[in-house]
PyMOL Python script that loads the backbone (N, CA, C, O; Angstrom):
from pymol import cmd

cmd.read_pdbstr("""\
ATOM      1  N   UNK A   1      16.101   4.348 -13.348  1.00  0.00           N
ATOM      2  CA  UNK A   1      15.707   5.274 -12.320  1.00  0.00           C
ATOM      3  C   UNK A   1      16.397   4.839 -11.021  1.00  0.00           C
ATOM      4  O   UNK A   1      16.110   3.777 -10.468  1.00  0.00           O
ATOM      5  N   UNK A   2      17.305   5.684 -10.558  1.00  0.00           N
ATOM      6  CA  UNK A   2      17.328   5.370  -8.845  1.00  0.00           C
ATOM      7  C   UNK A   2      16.703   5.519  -8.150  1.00  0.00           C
ATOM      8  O   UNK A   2      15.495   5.708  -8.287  1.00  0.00           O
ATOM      9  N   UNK A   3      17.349   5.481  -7.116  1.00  0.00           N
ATOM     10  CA  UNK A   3      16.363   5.096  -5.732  1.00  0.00           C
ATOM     11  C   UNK A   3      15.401   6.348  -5.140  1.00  0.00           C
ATOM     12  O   UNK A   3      14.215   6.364  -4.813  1.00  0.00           O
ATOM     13  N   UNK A   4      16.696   7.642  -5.150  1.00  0.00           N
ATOM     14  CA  UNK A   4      16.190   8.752  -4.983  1.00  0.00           C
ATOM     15  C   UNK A   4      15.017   9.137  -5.903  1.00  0.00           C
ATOM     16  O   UNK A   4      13.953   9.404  -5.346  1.00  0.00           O
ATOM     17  N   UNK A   5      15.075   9.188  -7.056  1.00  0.00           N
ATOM     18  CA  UNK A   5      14.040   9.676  -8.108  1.00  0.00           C
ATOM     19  C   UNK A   5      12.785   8.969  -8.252  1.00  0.00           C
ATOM     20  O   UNK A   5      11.716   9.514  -8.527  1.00  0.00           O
ATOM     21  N   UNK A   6      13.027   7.280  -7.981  1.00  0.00           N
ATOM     22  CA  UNK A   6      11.728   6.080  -7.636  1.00  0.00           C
ATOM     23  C   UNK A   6      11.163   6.943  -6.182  1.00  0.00           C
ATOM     24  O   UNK A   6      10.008   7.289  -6.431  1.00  0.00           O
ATOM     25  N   UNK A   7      11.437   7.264  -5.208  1.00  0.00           N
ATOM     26  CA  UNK A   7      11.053   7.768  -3.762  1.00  0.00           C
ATOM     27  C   UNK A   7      10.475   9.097  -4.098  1.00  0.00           C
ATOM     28  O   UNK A   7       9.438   9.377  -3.496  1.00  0.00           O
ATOM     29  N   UNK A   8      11.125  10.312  -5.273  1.00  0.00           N
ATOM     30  CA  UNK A   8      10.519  11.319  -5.085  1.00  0.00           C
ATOM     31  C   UNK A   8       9.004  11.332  -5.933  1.00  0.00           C
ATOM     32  O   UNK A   8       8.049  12.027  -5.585  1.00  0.00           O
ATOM     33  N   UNK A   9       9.013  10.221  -7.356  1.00  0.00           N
ATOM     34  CA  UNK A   9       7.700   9.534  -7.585  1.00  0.00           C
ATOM     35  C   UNK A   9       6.686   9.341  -6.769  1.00  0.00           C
ATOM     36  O   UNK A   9       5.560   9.823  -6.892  1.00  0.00           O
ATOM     37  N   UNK A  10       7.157   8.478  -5.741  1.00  0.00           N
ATOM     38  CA  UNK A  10       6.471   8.038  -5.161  1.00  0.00           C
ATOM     39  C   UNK A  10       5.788   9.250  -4.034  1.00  0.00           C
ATOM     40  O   UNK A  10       4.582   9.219  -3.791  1.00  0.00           O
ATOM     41  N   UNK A  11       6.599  10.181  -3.464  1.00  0.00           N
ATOM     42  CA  UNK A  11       6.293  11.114  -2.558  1.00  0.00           C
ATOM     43  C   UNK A  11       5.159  11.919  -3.221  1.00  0.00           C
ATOM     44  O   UNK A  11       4.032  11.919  -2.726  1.00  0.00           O
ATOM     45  N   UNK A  12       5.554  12.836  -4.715  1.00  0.00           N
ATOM     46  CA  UNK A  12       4.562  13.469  -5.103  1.00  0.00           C
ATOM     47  C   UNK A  12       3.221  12.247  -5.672  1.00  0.00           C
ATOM     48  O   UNK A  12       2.322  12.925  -6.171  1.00  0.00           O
ATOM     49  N   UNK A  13       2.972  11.184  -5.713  1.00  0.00           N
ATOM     50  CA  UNK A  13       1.805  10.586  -6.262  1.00  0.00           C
ATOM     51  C   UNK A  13       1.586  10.747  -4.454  1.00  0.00           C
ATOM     52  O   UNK A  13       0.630  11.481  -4.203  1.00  0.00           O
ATOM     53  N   UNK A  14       2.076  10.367  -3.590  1.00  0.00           N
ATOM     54  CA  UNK A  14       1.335  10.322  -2.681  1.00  0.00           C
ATOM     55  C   UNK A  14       0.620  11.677  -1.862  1.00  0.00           C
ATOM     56  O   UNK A  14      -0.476  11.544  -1.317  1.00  0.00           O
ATOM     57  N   UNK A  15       1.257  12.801  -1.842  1.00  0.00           N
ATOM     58  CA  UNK A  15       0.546  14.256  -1.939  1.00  0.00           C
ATOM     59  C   UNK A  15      -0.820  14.009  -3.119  1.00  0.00           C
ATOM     60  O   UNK A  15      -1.995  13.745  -2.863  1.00  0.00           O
ATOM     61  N   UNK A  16      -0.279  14.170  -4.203  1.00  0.00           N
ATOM     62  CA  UNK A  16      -1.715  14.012  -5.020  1.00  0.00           C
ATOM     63  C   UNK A  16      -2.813  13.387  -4.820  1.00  0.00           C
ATOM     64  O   UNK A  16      -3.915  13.794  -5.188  1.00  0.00           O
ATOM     65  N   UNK A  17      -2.616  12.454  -4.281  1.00  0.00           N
ATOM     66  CA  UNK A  17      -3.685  11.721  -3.925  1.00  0.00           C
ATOM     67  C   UNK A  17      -4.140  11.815  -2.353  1.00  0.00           C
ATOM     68  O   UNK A  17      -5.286  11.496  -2.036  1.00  0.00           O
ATOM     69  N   UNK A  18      -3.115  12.303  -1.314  1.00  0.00           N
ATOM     70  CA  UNK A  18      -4.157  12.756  -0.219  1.00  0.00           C
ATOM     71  C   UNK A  18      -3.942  14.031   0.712  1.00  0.00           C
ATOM     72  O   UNK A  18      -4.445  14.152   1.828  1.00  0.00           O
ATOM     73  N   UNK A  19      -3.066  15.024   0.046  1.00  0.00           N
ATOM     74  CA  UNK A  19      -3.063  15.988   0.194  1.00  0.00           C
ATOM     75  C   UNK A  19      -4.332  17.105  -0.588  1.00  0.00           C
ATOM     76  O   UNK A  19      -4.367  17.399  -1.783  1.00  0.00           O
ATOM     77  N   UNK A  20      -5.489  17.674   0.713  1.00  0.00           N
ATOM     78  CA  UNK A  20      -6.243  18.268   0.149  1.00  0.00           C
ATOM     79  C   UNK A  20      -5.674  18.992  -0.200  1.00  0.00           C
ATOM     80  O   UNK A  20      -6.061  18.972  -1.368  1.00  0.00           O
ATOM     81  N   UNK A  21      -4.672  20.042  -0.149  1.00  0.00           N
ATOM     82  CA  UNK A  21      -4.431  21.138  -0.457  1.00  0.00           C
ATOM     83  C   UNK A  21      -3.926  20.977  -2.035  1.00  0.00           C
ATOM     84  O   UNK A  21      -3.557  22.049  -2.515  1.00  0.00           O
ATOM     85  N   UNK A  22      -3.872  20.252  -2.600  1.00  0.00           N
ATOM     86  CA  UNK A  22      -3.235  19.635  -3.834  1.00  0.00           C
ATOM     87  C   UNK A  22      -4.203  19.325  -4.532  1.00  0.00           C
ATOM     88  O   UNK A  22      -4.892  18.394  -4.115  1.00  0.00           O
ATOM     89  N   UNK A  23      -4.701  20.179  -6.193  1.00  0.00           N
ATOM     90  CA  UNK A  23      -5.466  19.973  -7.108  1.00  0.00           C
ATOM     91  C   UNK A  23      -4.837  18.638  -7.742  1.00  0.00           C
ATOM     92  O   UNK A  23      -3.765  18.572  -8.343  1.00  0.00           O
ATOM     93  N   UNK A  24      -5.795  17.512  -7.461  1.00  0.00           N
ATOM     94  CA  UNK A  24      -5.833  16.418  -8.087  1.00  0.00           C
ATOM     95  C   UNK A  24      -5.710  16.452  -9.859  1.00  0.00           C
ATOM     96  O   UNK A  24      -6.600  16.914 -10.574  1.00  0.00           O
ATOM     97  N   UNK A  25      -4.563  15.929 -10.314  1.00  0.00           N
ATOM     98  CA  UNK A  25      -4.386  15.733 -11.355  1.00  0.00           C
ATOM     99  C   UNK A  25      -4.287  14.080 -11.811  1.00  0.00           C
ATOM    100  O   UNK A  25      -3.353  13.419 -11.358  1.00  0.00           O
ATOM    101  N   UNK A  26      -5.230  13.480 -12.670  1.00  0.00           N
ATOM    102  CA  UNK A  26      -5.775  12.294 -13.404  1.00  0.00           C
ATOM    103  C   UNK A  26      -4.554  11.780 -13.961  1.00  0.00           C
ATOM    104  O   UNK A  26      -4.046  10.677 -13.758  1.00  0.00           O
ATOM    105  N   UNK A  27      -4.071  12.901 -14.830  1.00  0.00           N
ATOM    106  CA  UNK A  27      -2.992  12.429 -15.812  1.00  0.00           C
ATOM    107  C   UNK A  27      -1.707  12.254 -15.376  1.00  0.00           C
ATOM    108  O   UNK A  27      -0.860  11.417 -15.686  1.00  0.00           O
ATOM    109  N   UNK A  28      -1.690  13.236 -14.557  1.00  0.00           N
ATOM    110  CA  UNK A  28      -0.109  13.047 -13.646  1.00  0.00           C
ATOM    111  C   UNK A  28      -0.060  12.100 -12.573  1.00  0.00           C
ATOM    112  O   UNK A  28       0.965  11.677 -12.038  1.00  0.00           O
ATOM    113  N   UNK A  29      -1.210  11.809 -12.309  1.00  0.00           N
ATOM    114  CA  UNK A  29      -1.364  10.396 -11.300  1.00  0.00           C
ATOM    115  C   UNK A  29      -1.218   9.231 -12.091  1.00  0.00           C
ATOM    116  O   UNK A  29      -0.447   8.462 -11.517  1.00  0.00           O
ATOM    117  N   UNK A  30      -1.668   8.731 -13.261  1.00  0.00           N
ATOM    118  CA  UNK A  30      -1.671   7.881 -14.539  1.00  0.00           C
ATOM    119  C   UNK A  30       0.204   7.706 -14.462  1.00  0.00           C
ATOM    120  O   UNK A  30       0.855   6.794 -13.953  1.00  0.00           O
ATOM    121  N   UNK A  31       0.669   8.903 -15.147  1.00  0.00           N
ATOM    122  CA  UNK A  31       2.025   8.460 -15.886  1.00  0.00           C
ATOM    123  C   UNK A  31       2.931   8.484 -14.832  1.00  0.00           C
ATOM    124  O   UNK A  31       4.125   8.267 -15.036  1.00  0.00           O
ATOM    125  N   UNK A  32       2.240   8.861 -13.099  1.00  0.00           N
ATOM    126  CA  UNK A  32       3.516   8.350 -12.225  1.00  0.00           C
ATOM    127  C   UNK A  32       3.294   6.878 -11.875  1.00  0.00           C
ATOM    128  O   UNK A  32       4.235   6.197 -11.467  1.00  0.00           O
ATOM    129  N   UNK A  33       2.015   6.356 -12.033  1.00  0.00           N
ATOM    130  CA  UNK A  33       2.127   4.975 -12.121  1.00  0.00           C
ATOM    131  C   UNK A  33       2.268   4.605 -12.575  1.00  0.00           C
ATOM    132  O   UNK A  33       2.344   3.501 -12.035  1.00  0.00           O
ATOM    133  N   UNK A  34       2.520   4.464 -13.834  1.00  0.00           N
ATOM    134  CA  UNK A  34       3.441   3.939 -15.121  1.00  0.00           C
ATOM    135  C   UNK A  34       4.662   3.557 -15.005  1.00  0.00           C
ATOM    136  O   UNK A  34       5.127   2.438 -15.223  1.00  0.00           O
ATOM    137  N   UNK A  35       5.549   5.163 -14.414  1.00  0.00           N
ATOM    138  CA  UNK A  35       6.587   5.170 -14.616  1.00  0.00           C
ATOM    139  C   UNK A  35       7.259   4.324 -13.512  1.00  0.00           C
ATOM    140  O   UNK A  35       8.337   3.747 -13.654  1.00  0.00           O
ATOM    141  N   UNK A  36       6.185   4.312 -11.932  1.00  0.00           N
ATOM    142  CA  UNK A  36       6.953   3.326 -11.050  1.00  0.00           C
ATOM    143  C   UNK A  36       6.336   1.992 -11.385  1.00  0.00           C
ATOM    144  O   UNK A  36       6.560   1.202 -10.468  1.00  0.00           O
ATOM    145  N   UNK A  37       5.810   1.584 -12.128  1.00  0.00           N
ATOM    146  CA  UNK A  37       5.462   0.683 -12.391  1.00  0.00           C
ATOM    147  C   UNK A  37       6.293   0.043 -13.639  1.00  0.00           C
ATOM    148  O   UNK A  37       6.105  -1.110 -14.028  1.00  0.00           O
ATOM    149  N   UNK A  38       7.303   1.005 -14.258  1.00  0.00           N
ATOM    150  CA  UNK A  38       7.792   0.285 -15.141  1.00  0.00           C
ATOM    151  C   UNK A  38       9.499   0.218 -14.428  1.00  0.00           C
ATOM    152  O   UNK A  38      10.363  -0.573 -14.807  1.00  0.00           O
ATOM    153  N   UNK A  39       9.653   1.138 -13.459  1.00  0.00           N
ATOM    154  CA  UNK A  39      10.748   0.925 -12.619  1.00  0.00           C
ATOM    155  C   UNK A  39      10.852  -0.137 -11.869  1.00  0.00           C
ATOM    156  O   UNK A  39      11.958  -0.560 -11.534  1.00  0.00           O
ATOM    157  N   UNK A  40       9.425  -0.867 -11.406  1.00  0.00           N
ATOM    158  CA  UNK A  40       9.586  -1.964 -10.714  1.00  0.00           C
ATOM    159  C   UNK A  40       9.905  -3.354 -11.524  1.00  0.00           C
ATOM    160  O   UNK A  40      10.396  -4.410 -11.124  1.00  0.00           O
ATOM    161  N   UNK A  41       9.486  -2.991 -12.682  1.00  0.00           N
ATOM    162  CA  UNK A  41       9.619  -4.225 -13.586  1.00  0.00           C
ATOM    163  C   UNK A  41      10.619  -4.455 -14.220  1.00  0.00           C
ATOM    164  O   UNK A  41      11.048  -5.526 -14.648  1.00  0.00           O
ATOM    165  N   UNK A  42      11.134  -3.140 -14.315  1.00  0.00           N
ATOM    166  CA  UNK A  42      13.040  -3.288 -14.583  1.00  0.00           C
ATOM    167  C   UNK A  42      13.872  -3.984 -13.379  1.00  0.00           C
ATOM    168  O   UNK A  42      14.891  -4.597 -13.699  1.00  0.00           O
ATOM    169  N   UNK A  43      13.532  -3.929 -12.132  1.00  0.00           N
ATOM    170  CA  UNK A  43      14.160  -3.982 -11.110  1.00  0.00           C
ATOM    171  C   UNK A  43      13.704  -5.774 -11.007  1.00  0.00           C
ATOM    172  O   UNK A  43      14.641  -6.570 -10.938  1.00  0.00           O
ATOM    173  N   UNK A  44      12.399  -6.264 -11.002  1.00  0.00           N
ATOM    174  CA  UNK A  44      11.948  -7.567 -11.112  1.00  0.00           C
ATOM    175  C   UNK A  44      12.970  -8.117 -12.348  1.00  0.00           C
ATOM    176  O   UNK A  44      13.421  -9.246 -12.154  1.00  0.00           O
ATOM    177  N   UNK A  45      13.235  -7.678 -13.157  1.00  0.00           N
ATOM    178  CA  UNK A  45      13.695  -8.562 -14.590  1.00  0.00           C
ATOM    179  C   UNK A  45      14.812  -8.395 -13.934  1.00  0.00           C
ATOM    180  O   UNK A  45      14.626  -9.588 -13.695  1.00  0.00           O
ATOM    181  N   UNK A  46      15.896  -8.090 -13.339  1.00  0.00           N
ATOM    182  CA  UNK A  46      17.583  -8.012 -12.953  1.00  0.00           C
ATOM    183  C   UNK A  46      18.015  -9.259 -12.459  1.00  0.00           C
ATOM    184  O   UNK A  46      19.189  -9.417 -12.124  1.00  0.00           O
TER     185      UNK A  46
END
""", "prot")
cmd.dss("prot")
cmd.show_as("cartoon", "prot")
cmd.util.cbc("prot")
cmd.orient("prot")
C-alpha cells in the first residue's frame, strides 16, 4: 500500500468514526483497521 492509499484509509476511518453525518459502519471500521494495521507491520518488518 502507498502512502496515498494508507492516508485515504485513514481519512475515511476517520469520517466514520466522527463524522455525524456518516452512518457508522462496525465492519468497515474493523477491516480498515486491519488493513492499516497490516500496512504498518509491513512497513515495521522493512
Amino acid at each position: 500500500m502507498n502512502d496515498r492509499e494508507f492516508q485515504a484509509k485513514l481519512d475515511e476511518l476517520d469520517q466514520l468514526l466522527n463524522d455525524p453525518d456518516v452512518r457508522m459502519d462496525p465492519h468497515r471500521v474493523w477491516t480498515l483497521l486491519a488493513e492499516i494495521s497490516a500496512a504498518e507491520a509491513q512497513i515495521a518488518a522493512e
